[in-house]
TIVEX-723922 format. One line per 8 residues: number of its first residue (from 1); for each residue y, x, z of C-alpha. Coordinates in steps of 0.25 Angstrom, whole numbers, plus 5000, padded with zeros to 4 digits. Layout:
<pados>
NUM = Y:X:Z ~ ...
</pados>
This chain:
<pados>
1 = 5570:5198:5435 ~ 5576:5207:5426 ~ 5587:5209:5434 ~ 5581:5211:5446 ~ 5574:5222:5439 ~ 5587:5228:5435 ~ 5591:5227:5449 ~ 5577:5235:5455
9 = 5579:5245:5444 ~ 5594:5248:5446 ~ 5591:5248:5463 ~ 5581:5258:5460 ~ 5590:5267:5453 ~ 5600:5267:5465 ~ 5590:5269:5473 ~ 5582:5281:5467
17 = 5592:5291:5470 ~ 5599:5287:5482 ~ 5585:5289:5487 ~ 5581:5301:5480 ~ 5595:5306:5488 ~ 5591:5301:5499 ~ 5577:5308:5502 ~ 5582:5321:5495
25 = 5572:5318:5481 ~ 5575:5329:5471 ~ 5563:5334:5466 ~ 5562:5322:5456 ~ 5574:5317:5447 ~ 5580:5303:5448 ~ 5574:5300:5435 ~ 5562:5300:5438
33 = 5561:5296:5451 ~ 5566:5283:5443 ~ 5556:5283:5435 ~ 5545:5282:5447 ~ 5554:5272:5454 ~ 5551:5262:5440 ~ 5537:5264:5440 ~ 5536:5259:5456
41 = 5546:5246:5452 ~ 5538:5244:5437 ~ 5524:5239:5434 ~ 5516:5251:5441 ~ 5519:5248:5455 ~ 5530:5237:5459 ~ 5533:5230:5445 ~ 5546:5227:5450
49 = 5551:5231:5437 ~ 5547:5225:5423 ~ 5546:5237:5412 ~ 5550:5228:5402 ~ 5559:5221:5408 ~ 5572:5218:5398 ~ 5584:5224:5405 ~ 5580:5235:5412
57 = 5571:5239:5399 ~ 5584:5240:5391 ~ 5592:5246:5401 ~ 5582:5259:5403 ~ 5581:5259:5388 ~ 5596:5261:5389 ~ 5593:5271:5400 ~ 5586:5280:5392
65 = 5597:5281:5380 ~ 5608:5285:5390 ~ 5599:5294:5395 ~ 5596:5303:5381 ~ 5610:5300:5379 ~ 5615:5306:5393 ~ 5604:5318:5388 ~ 5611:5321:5376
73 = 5626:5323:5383 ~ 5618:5333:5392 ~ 5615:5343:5382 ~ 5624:5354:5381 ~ 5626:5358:5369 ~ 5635:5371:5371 ~ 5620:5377:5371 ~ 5621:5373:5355
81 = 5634:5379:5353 ~ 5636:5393:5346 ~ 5639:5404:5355 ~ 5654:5410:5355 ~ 5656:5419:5342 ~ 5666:5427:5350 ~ 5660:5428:5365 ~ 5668:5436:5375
89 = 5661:5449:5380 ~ 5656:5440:5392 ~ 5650:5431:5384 ~ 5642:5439:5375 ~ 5638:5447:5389 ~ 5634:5433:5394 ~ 5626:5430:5380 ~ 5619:5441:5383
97 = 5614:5436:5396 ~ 5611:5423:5394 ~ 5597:5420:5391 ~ 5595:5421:5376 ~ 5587:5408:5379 ~ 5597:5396:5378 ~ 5594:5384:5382 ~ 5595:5380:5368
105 = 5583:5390:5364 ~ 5575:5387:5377 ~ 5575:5374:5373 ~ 5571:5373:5360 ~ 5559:5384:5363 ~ 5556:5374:5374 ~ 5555:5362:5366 ~ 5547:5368:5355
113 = 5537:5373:5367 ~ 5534:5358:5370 ~ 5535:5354:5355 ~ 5524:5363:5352 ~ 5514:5360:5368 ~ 5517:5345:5363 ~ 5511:5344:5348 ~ 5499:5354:5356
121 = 5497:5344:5367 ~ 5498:5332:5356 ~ 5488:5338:5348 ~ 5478:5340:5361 ~ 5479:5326:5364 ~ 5473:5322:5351 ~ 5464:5332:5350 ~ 5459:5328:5364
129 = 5459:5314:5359 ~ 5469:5311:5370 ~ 5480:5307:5362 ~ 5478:5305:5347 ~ 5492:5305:5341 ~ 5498:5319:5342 ~ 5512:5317:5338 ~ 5516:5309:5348
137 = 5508:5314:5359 ~ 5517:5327:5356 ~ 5530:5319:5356 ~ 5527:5313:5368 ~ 5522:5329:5376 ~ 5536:5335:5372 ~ 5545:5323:5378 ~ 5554:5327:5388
145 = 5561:5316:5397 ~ 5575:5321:5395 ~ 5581:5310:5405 ~ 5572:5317:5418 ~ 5575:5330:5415 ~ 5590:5327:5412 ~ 5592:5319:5425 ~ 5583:5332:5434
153 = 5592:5342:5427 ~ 5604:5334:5431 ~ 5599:5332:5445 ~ 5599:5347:5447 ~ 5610:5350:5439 ~ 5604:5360:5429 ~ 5608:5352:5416 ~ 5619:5362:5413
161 = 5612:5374:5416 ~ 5605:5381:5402 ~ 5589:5378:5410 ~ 5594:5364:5413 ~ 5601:5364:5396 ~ 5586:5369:5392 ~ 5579:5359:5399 ~ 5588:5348:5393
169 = 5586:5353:5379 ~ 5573:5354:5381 ~ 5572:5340:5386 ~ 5581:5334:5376 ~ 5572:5341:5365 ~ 5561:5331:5372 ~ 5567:5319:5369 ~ 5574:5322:5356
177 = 5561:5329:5350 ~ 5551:5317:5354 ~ 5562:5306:5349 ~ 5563:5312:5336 ~ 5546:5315:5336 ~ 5546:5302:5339 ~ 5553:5297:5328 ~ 5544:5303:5318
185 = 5533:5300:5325 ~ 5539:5285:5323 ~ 5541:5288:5308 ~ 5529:5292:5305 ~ 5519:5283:5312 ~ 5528:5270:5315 ~ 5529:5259:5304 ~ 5544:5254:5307
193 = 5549:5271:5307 ~ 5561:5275:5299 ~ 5564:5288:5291 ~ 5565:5301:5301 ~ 5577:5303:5292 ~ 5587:5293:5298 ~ 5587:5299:5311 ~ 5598:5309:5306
201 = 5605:5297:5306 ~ 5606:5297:5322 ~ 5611:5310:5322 ~ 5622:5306:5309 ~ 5628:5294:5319 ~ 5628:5305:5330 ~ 5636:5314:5322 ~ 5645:5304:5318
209 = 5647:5299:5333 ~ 5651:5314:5335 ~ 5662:5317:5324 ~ 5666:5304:5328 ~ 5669:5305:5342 ~ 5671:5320:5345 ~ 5684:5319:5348 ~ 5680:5307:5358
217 = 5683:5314:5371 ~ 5695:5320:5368 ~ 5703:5308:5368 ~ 5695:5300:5377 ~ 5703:5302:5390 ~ 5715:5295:5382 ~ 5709:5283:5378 ~ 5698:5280:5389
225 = 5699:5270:5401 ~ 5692:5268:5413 ~ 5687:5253:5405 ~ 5683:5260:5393 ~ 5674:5272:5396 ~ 5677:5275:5380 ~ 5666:5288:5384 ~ 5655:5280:5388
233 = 5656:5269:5378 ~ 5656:5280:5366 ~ 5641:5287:5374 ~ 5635:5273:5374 ~ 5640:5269:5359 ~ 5635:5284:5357 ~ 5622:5280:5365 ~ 5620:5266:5358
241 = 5623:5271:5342 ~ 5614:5282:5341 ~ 5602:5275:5351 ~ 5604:5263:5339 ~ 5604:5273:5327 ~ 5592:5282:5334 ~ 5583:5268:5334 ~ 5588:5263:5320
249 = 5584:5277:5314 ~ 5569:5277:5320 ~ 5571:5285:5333 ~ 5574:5283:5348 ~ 5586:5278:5355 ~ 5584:5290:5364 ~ 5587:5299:5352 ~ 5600:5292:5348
257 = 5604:5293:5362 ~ 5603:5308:5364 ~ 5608:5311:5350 ~ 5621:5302:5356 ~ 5622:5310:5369 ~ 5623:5322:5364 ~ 5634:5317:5355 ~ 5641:5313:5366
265 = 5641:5325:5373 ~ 5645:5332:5358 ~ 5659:5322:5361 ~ 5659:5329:5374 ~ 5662:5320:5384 ~ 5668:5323:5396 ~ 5660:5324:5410 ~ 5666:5311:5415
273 = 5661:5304:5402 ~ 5645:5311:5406 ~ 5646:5307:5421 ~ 5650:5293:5416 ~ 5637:5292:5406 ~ 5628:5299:5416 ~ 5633:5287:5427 ~ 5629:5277:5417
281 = 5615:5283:5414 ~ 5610:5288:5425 ~ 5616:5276:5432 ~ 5610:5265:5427 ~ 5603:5266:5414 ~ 5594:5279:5413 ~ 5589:5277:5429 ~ 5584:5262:5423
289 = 5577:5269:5413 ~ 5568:5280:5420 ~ 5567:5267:5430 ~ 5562:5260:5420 ~ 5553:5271:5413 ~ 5546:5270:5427 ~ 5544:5255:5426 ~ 5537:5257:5410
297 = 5525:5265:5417 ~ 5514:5257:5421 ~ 5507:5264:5431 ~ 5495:5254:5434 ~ 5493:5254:5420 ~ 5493:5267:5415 ~ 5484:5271:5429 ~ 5474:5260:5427
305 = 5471:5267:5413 ~ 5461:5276:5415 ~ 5464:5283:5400 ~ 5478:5283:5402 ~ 5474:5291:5417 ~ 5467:5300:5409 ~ 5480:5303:5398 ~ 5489:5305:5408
313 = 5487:5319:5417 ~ 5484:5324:5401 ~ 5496:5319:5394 ~ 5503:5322:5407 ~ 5498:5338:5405 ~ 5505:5336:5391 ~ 5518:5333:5396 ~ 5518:5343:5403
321 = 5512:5354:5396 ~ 5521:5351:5385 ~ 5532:5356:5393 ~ 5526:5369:5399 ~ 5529:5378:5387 ~ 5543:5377:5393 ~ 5541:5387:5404 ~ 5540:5398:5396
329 = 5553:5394:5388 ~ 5561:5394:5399 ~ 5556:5406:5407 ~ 5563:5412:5395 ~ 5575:5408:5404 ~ 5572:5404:5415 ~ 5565:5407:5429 ~ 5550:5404:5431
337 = 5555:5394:5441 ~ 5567:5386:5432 ~ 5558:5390:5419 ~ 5547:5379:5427 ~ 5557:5369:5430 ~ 5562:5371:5416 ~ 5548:5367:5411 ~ 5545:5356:5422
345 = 5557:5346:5418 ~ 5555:5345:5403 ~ 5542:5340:5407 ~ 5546:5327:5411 ~ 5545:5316:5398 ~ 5547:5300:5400 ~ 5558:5297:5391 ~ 5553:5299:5377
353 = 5538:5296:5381 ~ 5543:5282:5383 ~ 5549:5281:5369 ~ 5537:5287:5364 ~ 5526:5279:5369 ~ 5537:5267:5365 ~ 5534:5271:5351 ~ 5521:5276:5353
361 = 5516:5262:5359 ~ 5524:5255:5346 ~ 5515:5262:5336 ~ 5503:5261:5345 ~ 5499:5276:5344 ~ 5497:5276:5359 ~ 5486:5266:5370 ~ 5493:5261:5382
369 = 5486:5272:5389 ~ 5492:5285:5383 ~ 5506:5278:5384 ~ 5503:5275:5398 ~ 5498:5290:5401 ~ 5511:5297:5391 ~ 5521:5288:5400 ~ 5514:5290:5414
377 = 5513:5306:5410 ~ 5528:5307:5406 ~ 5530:5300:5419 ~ 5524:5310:5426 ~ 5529:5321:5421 ~ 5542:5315:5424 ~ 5537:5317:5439 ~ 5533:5333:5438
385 = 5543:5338:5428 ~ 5554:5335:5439 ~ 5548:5338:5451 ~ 5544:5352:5444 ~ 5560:5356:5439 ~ 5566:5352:5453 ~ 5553:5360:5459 ~ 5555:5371:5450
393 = 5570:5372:5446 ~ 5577:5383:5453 ~ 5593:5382:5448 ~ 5599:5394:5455 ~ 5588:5403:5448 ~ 5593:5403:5433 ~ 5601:5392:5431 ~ 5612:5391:5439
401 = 5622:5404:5440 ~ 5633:5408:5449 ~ 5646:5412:5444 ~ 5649:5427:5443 ~ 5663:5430:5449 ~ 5669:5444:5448 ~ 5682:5446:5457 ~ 5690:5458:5453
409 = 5699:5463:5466 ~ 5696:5466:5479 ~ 5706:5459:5491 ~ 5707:5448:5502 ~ 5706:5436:5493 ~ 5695:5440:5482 ~ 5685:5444:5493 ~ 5686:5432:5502
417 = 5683:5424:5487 ~ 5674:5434:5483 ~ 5665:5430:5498 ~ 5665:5416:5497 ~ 5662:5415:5482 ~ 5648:5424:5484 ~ 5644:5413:5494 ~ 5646:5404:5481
425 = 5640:5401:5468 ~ 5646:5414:5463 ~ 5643:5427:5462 ~ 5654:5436:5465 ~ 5658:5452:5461 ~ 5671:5456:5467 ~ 5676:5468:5460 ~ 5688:5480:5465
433 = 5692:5494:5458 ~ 5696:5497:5471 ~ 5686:5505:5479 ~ 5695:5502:5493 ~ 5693:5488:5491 ~ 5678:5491:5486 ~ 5673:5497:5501 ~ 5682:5486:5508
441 = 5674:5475:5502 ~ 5661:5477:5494 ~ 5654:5474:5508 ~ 5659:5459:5509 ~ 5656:5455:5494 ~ 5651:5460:5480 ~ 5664:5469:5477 ~ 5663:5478:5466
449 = 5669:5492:5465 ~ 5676:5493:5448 ~ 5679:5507:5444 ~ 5691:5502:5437 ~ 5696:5492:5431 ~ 5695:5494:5419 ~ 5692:5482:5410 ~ 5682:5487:5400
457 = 5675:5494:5411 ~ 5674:5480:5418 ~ 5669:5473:5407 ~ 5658:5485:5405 ~ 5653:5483:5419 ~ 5651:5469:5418 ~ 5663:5465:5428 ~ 5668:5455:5421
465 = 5655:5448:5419 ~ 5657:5436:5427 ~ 5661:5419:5427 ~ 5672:5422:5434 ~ 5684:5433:5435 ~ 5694:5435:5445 ~ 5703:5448:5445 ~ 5710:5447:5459
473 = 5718:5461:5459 ~ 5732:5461:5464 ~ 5737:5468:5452 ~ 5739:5457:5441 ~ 5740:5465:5429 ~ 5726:5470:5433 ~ 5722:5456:5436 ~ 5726:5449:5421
481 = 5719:5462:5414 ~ 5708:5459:5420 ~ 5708:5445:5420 ~ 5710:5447:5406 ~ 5699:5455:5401 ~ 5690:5446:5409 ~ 5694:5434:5401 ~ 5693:5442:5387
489 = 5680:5447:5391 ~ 5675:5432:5394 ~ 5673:5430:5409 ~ 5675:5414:5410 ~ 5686:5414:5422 ~ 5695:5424:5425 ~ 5704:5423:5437 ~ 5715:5433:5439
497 = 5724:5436:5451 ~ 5741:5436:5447 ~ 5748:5441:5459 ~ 5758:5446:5449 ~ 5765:5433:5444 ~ 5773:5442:5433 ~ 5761:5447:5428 ~ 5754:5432:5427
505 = 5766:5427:5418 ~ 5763:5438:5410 ~ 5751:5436:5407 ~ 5749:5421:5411 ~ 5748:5417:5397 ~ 5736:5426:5392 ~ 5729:5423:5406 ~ 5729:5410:5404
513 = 5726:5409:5390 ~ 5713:5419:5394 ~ 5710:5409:5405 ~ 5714:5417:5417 ~ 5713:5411:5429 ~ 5724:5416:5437 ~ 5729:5415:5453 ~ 5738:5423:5463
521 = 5738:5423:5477 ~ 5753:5417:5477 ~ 5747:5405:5470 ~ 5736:5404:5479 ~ 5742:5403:5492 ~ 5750:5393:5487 ~ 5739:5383:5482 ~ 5732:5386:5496
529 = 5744:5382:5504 ~ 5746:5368:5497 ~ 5730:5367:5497 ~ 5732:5367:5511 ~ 5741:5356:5513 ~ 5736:5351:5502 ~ 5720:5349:5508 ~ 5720:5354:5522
537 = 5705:5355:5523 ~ 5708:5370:5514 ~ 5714:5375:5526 ~ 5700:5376:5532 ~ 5696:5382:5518 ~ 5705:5391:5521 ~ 5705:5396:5535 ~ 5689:5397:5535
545 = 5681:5408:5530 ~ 5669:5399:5528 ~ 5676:5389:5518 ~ 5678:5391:5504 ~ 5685:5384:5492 ~ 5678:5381:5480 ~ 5682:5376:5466 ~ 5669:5367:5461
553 = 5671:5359:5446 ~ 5662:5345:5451 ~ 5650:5345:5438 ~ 5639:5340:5445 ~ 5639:5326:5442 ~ 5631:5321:5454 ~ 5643:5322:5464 ~ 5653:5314:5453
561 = 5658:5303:5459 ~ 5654:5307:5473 ~ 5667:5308:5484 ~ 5670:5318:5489 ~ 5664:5314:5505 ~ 5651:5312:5498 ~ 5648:5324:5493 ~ 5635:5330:5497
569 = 5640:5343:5503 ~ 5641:5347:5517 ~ 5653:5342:5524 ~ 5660:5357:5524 ~ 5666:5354:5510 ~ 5680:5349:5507 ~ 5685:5346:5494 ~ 5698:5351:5494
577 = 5705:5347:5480 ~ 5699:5341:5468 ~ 5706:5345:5454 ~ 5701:5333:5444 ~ 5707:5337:5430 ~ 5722:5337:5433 ~ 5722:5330:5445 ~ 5720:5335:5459
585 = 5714:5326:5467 ~ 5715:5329:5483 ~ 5701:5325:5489 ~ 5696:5316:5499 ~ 5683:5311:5503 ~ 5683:5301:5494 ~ 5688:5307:5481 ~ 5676:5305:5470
593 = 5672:5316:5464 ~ 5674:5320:5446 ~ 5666:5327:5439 ~ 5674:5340:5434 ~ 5683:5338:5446 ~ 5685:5353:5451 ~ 5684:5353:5466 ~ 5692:5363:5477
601 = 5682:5362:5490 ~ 5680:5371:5502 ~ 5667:5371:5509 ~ 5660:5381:5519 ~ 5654:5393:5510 ~ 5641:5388:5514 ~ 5641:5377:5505 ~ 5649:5381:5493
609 = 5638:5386:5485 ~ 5632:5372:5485 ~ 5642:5362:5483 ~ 5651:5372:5470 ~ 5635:5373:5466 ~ 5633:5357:5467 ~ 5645:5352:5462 ~ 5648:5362:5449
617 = 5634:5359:5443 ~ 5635:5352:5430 ~ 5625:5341:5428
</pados>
């Protein structure tokens, strides 16, 4: 029998999302929508599944170990570093313009905000005579189910963004804070607790994985093999030592976990290396555990309580209500919109509820019935955390930017570019000194009319305040001065025209050490022509005025392993080259797709936008 459960459970993670692909279901995240398929196949409606059965229960406790583990890699721990003691002009410009609120400090004032709600609520369930244990009713108010709100940021791909960063932050704060509360708690009131003092230990064997290992990945590629996987089998001897050393110390596994994923991302592993972990998890092992958290709850039992009916629209209210101090913390930020959706995820908590009432039910603090009400609660909020962010979550409002591109020089080629990238995910600022050139064609784009050229003058009008820089002027001395001073004064590209091949040699060198980008129309013509023997379907790139070529690096992870003819645009794309590290690979419709692979396409204008916009999110 317990194979043929393995069997239902595994059919039902196949299932779930080729249906919620189907019938065009987005409102709530795979991961919960697992966990409402387990309670259907468990004891509450069909008892297809046993909760206790042997195999699957050691297979989700697995599940939810990878999961804190995979959380951990996720955080990104630039926001930790020191700023630049020697920023350009740009940068300090940009400092000054960034939100003074990192995700960092939004975070922390965040957490705190639920810390402080959650010992309140605690107190008001004893003094109401709800709840008579204030301690661990506030650990179990200021959990956050970091597994949901990680898979619901990934599905929209706002992990990478500094509001999708603060929600994670937050979130991993709600299972790191409860796991160590829980640990006193443990200490305090348990007879078999250990000293508080030994979980230092956990983080020694994590430091000394670290100096260990940290030059892991830059020998890798020479000694790994397709039969080895030497990357993976490091994350689970990661995954497995400091989960053992987390229980032998008195805490949770889920602790040791997290600790070890973000050592691993400390050893920084390449996006290969994440893609392959996030397969293994979120293909197998963590869709059996929210399955399974699903099968635990007992519906007909919890229901049939008329106490535990009572407990739970309250203990619901203080899940929620624990959460809502976050609004006004991330208004210091964000929209009124985003700010909501912002305050909406964090509101899920399952994960560490369960390890809670695990212990809480050991050292029988808690009736069957407020379990039953906490868990059926958390399950909830699971349901309305969810469908409030995807309701509420407006990405091209304050979290997603376009990329500012100032093109310095006024002729046939840079205004054709210039048209076609406004009707991209750019925005675009063509500048002349030439007041001829000015009246010919400030009507067909954003041209602006420079007094001079003068460099400092420039920089003082904010002309150089951009991602990206081209100086397109015939003249090549005016081009590498220009080109020049961009790239001391910080812009991040800079990409110069060099008609002049004796002024390039002679200042190929510096340019290149600066980081100049640099191309000439010679060159240009060449690498068309052999493109079009070379891929003929350019030709219609070329000759059409409603085509465009486009550059894209592939980050999202979701079209990984996708070919080419399956991609979800519409059928006016063609890929037309594919560069994959060193190698330049010549499409077909079957070429699967890498991530980092840096993709040439043309497609009608129309659809541009959406697919560089797609494809170059970082989830």
């Amino acid at each position: 029998m317990n194979q043929l459960s393995l069997v239902i459970v595994l059919l039902a993670a196949l299932l779930i999302p080729l249906l919620l692909s189907r019938f065009k279901i987005s409102a709530l995240p795979t991961s919960v929508v697992e966990i409402l398929v387990g309670i259907i196949l468990g004891p509450s409606l069909l008892n297809w599944i046993n909760p206790h059965d042997a195999i699957l229960s050691s297979l989700s406790s697995i599940g939810v170990i990878i999961l804190l583990f995979l959380s951990g890699i996720e955080i990104d721990f630039d926001l930790f570093r020191p700023k630049n003691k020697n920023p350009s002009q740009l940068e300090q410009k940009a400092r000054q313009q960034v939100s003074k609120y990192s995700p960092v400090r939004l975070a922390i004032y965040g957490y705190l905000t639920i810390v402080v709600l959650s010992f309140a609520l605690g107190y008001l369930t004893k003094v109401t005579g709800m709840f008579s244990d204030v301690w661990l009713a506030s650990i179990l108010f200021m959990t956050i189910s970091l597994g949901i709100v990680l898979a619901a940021l990934k599905e929209r791909s706002a992990l990478s963004t500094p509001f999708g960063q603060t929600i994670l932050l937050i979130s991993a704060l709600g299972e790191i804070v409860p796991v160590f509360g829980l640990t006193i708690y443990a200490s305090i009131f348990g007879s078999d607790s250990k000293s508080l003092w030994l979980i230092l230990i956990l983080f020694a064997v994590a430091a000394l994985i670290l100096m260990r290992f940290h030059n892991f990945f830059d020998y890798f590629d020479k000694i790994n093999k397709s039969t080895t996987q030497i990357d993976i089998r490091l994350a689970f001897f990661i995954i497995a030592l400091l989960s053992v050393v987390a229980v032998t110390v008195g805490s949770e596994a889920v602790l040791g976990a997290f600790v070890g994923g973000m050592v691993y991302k400390l050893l920084k592993p390449s996006e290969s290396t994440k893609d392959k972990l996030d397969s293994i998890g979120y293909g197998f092992f963590i869709p059996i555990f929210f399955i399974m958290s699903g099968v635990g709850l007992d519906l007909k039992k919890i229901l049939g309580d008329p106490k535990a009916l009572l407990l739970i629209p309250l203990i619901l209210l203080g899940y929620l209500i624990a959460k809502m101090g976050l609004y006004p913390i991330f208004r210091l930020r964000f929209n009124r919109q985003n700010s909501i959706a912002g305050m909406a995820l964090p509101m899920t908590t399952l994960t560490m509820v369960l390890a809670i009432l695990s212990v809480a039910n050991n050292l029988k603090v808690l009736t069957s019935q407020q379990s039953g009400a906490f868990l059926l609660a958390a399950i909830i909020t699971c349901l309305i955390g969810p469908l409030a962010f995807n309701h509420f979550f407006n990405p091209k409002a304050d979290i997603y930017h376009k990329l500012k591109v100032n093109i310095f020089g006024v002729n046939i080629t840079t205004m054709p570019v210039a048209q076609q990238l406004e009707k991209s995910w750019y925005d675009v600022n063509v500048y002349t000194d030439e007041e001829k050139n000015f009246k010919a064609f400030n009507s067909e784009a954003n041209v602006h009319l420079l007094p001079s050229l003068d460099i400092q003058q420039l920089i003082d009008q904010e002309d150089f305040d951009c991602d990206i820089a081209v100086f397109a002027y015939f003249d090549s001395e005016t081009n590498y001065k220009l080109a020049k001073a961009a790239k001391q004064y910080g812009v991040k590209r800079v990409i110069a025209r060099f008609e002049d091949r004796n002024v390039l040699n002679k200042h190929e060198k510096e340019l290149t050490d600066l980081g100049v980008e640099v191309y000439n129309t010679f060159a240009i013509n060449i690498a068309m022509l052999r493109e079009m023997i070379e891929v003929p379907s350019t030709f219609n790139m070329i000759k059409s005025n409603s085509v465009e070529l486009h550059e894209v690096n592939l980050q999202n992870r979701k079209f990984v392993g996708t070919r080419i003819k399956d991609l979800p645009f519409d059928e006016g794309i063609t890929v037309n080259r594919i560069f994959r590290g060193n190698q330049i690979i010549q499409p077909t419709g079957d070429t699967i797709l890498r991530l980092g692979d840096k993709i040439i396409f043309s497609t009608d204008t129309d659809d541009s936008a959406k697919v560089r916009e797609e494809m170059a999110k970082l989830n």
